[in-house]
C-alpha positions in Angstrom: 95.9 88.8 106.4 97.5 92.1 105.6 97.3 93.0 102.2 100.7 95.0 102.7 101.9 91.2 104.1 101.0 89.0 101.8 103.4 86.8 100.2 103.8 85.5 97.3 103.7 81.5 99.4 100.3 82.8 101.4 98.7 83.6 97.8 99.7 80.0 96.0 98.8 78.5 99.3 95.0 80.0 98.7 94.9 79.2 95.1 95.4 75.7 95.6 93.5 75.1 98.5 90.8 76.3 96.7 87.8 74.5 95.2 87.2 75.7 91.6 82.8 75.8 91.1 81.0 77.4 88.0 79.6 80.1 90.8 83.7 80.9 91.7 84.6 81.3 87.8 81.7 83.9 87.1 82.5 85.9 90.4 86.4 85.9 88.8 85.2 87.2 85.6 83.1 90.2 87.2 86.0 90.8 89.3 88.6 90.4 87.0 86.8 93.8 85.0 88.7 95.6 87.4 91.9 94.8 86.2 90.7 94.7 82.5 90.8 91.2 82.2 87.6 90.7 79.5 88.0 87.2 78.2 90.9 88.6 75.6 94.1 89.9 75.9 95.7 93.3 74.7 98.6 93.6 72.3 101.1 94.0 75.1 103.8 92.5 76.7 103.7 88.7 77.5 104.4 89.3 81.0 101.7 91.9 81.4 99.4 89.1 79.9 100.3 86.8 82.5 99.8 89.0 85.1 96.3 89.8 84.3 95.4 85.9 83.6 97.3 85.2 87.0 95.1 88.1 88.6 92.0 86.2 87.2 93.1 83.0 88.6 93.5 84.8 92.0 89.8 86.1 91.6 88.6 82.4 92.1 90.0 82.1 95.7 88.4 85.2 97.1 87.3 88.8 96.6 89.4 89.5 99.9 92.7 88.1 98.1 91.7 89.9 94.9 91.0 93.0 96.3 93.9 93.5 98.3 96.4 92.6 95.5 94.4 95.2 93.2 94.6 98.1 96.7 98.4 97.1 96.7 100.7 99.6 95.2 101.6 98.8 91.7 105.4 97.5 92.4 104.4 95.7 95.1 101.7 93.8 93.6 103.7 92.7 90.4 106.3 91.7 92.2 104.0 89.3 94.0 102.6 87.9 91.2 105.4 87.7 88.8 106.9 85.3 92.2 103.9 83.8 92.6 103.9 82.4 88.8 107.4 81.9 88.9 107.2 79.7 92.3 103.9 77.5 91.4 103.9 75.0 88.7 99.8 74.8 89.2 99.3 78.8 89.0 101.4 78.8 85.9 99.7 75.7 83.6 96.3 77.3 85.2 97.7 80.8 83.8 98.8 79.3 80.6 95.1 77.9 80.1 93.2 81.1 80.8 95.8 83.0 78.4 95.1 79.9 75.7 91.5 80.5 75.6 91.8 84.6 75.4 92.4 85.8 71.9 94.7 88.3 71.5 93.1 92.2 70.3 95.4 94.5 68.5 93.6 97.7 69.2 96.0 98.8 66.5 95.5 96.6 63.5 95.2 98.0 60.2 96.8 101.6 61.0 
């Protein structure tokens, strides 16, 4: 698959298809460093949120998948994922979850 080619269908196609194992979901959270996904979220915008959990979610079908999203210019590769949310009801309650379990930091509080 070209990473320039990939759709937003070829991505939820992957996710689905994909068997979720303890071994997957700690590969996803050393992967998803690279994004900055860390098991909270930052004080930003809901969307931006979403696309890091739904980057996370897209760690757990392969490094392949994951790494050519993250290679992809930035345009490109929010536009996939914002359709790719939109356009599965299983990546979006599995994006809802991760976000439900990662508290939110406010880098800012207190100033």
């Amino acid at each position: 698959m070209n990473k320039m080619q990939t759709t937003a269908e070829d991505l939820i196609k992957l996710y689905e298809s994909k068997e979720s194992i303890l071994d997957i979901v700690f590969n996803a959270f050393r992967r998803s460093r690279k994004v900055g996904f860390r098991l909270y979220r930052y004080e930003v915008s809901p969307e931006l949120n979403e696309y890091y959990a739904a980057l996370f979610c897209f760690s757990l079908i392969d490094n392949t998948v994951f790494d050519s999203l993250i290679a992809s210019d930035e345009p490109e590769k929010i536009k996939h994922v914002q359709s790719a949310i939109s356009s599965s009801m299983l990546l979006r309650s599995h994006v809802e979850f991760v976000l439900s379990y990662s508290p939110v930091i406010d880098w800012d509080a207190g100033k």
